[in-house]
C-alpha positions in Angstrom: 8.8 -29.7 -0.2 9.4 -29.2 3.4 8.1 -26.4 5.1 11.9 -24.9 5.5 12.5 -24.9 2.1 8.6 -23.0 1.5 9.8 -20.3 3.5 13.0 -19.9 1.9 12.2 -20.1 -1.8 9.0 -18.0 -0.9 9.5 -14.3 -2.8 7.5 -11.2 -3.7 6.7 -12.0 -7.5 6.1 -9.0 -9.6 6.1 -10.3 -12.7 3.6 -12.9 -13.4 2.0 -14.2 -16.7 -1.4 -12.2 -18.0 -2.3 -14.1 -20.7 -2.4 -17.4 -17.8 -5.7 -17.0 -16.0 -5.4 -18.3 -12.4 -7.8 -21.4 -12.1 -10.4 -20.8 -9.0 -9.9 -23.6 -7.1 -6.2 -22.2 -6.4 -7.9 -19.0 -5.1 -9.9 -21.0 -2.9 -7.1 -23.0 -1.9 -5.2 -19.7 -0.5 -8.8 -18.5 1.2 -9.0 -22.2 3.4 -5.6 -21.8 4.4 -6.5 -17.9 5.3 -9.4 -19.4 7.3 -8.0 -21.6 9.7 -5.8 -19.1 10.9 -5.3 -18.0 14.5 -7.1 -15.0 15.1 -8.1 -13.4 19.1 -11.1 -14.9 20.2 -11.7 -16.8 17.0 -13.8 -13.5 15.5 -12.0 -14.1 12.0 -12.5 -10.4 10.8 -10.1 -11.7 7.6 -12.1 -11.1 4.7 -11.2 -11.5 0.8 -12.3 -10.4 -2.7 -10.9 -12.6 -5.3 -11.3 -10.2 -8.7 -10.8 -12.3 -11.7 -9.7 -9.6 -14.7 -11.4 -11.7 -17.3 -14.5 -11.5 -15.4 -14.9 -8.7 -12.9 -17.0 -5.8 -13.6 -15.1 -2.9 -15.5 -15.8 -0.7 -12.2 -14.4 -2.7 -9.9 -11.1 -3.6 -12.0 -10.7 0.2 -12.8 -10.8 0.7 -8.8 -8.0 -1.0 -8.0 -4.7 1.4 -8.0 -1.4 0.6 -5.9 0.5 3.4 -4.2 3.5 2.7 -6.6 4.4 0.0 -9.3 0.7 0.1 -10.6 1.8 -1.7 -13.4 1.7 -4.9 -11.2 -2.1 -4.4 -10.8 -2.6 -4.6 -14.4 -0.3 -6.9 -15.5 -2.0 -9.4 -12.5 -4.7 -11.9 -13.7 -6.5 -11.7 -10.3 -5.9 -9.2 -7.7 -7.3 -10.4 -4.0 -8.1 -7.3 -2.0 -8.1 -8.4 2.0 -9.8 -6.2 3.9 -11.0 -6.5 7.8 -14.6 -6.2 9.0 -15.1 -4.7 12.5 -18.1 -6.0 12.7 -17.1 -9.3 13.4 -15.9 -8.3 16.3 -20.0 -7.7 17.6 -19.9 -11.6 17.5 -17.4 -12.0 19.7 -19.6 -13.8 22.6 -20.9 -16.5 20.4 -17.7 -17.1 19.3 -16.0 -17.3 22.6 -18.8 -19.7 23.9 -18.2 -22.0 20.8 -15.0 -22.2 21.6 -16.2 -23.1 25.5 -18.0 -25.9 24.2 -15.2 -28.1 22.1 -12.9 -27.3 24.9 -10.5 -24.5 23.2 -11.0 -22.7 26.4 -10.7 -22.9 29.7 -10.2 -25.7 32.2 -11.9 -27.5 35.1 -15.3 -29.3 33.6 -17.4 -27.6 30.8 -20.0 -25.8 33.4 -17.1 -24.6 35.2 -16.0 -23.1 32.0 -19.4 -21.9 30.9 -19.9 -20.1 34.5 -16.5 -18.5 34.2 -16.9 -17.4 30.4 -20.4 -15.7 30.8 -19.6 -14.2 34.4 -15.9 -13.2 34.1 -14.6 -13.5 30.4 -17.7 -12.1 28.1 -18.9 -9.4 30.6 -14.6 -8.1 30.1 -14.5 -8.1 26.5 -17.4 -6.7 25.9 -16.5 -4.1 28.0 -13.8 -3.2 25.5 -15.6 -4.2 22.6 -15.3 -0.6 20.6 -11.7 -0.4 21.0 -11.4 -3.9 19.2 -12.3 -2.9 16.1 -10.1 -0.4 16.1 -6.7 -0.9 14.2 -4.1 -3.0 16.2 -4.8 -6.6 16.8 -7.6 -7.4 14.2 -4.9 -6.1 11.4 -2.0 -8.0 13.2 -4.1 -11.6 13.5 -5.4 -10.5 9.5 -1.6 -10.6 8.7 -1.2 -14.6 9.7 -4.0 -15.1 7.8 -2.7 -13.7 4.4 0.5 -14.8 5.4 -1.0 -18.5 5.3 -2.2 -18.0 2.0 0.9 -16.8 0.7 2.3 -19.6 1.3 -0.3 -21.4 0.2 -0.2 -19.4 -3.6 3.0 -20.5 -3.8 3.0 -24.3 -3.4 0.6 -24.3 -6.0 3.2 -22.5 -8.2 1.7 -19.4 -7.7 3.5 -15.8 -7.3 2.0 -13.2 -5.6 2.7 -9.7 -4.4 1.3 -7.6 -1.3 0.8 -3.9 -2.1 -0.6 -0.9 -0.4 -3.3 1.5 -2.0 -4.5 5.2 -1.9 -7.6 3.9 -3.0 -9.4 2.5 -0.2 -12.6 4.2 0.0 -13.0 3.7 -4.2 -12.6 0.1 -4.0 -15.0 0.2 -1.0 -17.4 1.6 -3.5 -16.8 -0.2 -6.5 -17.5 -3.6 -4.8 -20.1 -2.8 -2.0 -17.9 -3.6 1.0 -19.3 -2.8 4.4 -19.3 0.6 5.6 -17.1 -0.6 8.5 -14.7 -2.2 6.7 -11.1 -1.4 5.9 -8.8 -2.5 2.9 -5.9 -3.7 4.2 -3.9 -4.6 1.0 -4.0 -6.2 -2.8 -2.3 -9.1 -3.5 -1.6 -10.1 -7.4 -1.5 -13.2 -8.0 -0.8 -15.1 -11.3 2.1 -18.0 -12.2 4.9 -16.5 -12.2 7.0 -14.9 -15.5 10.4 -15.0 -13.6 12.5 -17.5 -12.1 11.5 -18.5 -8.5 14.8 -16.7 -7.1 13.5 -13.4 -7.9 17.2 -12.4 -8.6 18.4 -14.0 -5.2 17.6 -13.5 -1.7 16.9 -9.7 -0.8 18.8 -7.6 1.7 17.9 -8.2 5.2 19.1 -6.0 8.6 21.4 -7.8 10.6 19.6 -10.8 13.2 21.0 -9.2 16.3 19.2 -5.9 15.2 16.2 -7.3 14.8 15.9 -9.8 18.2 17.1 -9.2 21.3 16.8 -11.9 24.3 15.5 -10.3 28.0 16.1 -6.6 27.1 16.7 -4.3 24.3 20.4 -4.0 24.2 20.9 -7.7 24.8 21.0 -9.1 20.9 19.6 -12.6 20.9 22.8 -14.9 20.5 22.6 -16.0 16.9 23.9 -20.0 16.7 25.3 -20.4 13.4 24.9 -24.1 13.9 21.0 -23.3 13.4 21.7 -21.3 10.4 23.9 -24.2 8.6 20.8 -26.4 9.7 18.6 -23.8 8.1 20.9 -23.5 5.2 21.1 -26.9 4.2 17.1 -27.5 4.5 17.4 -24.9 2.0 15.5 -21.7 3.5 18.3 -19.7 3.3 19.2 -19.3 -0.4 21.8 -17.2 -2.9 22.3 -14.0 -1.9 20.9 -10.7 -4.3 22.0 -9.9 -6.5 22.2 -13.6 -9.1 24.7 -12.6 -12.4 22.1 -12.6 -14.8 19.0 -10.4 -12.5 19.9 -7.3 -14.8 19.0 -9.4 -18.3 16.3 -10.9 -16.7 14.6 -7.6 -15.8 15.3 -6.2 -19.2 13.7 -9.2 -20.9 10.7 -8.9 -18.6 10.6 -5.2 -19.1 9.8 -5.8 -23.1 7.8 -8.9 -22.8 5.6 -7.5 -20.5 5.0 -4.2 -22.6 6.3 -1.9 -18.7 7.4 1.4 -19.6 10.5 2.4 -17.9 10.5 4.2 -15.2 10.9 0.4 -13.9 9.9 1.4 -10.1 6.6 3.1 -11.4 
């Protein structure tokens, strides 16, 4: 499948399977992808724990609480909570002088680069080195990393789900994390118990809205030739609602044992 065609059929699945435990290897598979992502000066504060219902310790699964739809939590065979360490960003120098030496960065003969990196380019960032680990572009270079392994879970034929929690400083707790760390979000994961479509592609703002080109009231010109390209390569897909979404939810509802209110 083409990578087009990833993106497009890619969707937030809520309902997976419980009784279908998620083999490990497939959790692996979305942490190598996670790992090889770009992150600023290759400090890879992305960090992971995979918690296997079947498995996990009673107090770390009884942690785990989503701000809303909670049921997807316990209806999820494995729930991954990402979370970012700060204190990767202490490491910072070694990792900028590793990535001197296979000739990531810089230019002009590696002792030119060495003398510019421990002269110019480490004294500078570690003169900002606090601010780094405070939330901004840790959490936005964490995001292409989960991302990744999105898209990963799902060309295994996984479905997953990102979702925010109150519970932060619980889960912290419950599984020993680092005092500096922070939980960015928990992602079920599980095969999936609906159809791929997810009832259809979801609402999406309008693309001059969203983009502009050279300043803010200048919408970027949007060349439908692209978007038949697009189309056709199959990343853009049947509009939400799909006829037979409202069945499918009901049926979901009472195989999965969710107690209406649906949202909740």
């Amino acid at each position: 499948m083409e990578l087009r065609e990833v993106i497009g059929r890619r969707r937030s699945i809520r309902f997976v399977r419980p009784y279908k435990m998620v083999e490990p290897e497939k959790i692996q598979m979305m942490f190598e992808a996670a790992r090889i992502a770009s992150h600023w000066g290759n400090v890879q504060s992305l960090r992971a724990v995979a918690v296997f219902k079947d498995s996990a310790p009673k107090e770390v699964t009884d942690s785990l609480g989503a701000m809303v739809v909670g049921w997807q939590i316990q209806v999820a065979p494995v729930v991954i909570v990402w979370y970012v360490d700060g204190a990767a960003v202490d490491d910072q120098s070694n990792r900028l002088r590793e990535l001197t030496e296979v000739g990531a960065l810089g230019f002009g003969g590696i002792e030119l680069r060495k003398k510019a990196l421990e002269e110019q380019l480490i004294p500078f960032f570690s003169s900002l080195l606090e601010g780094m680990k405070a939330p901004g572009l840790n959490e936005l270079d964490c995001g292409q990393g989960i991302a990744q392994a999105t898209l990963m879970a799902y060309e295994q034929g996984l479905g997953t789900c990102c979702l925010g929690t109150p519970h932060g400083d619980k889960i912290k707790d419950a599984m020993k994390l680092p005092e500096q760390a922070r939980v960015l979000l928990l992602q079920t994961v599980g095969y999936p118990a609906e159809h791929w479509e997810a009832g259809g592609q979801r609402p999406r703002q309008p693309f001059g809205d969203l983009f502009k080109m050279n300043t803010f009231d200048n919408p970027f010109p949007r060349d439908e030739g692209v978007v038949a390209e697009l189309t056709a390569d199959g990343m853009f897909t049947t509009p939400a609602p799909l006829p037979d979404r409202e069945a499918e939810l009901d049926f979901l509802q009472g195989a999965l044992g969710i107690e209406p209110p649906g949202l909740l």
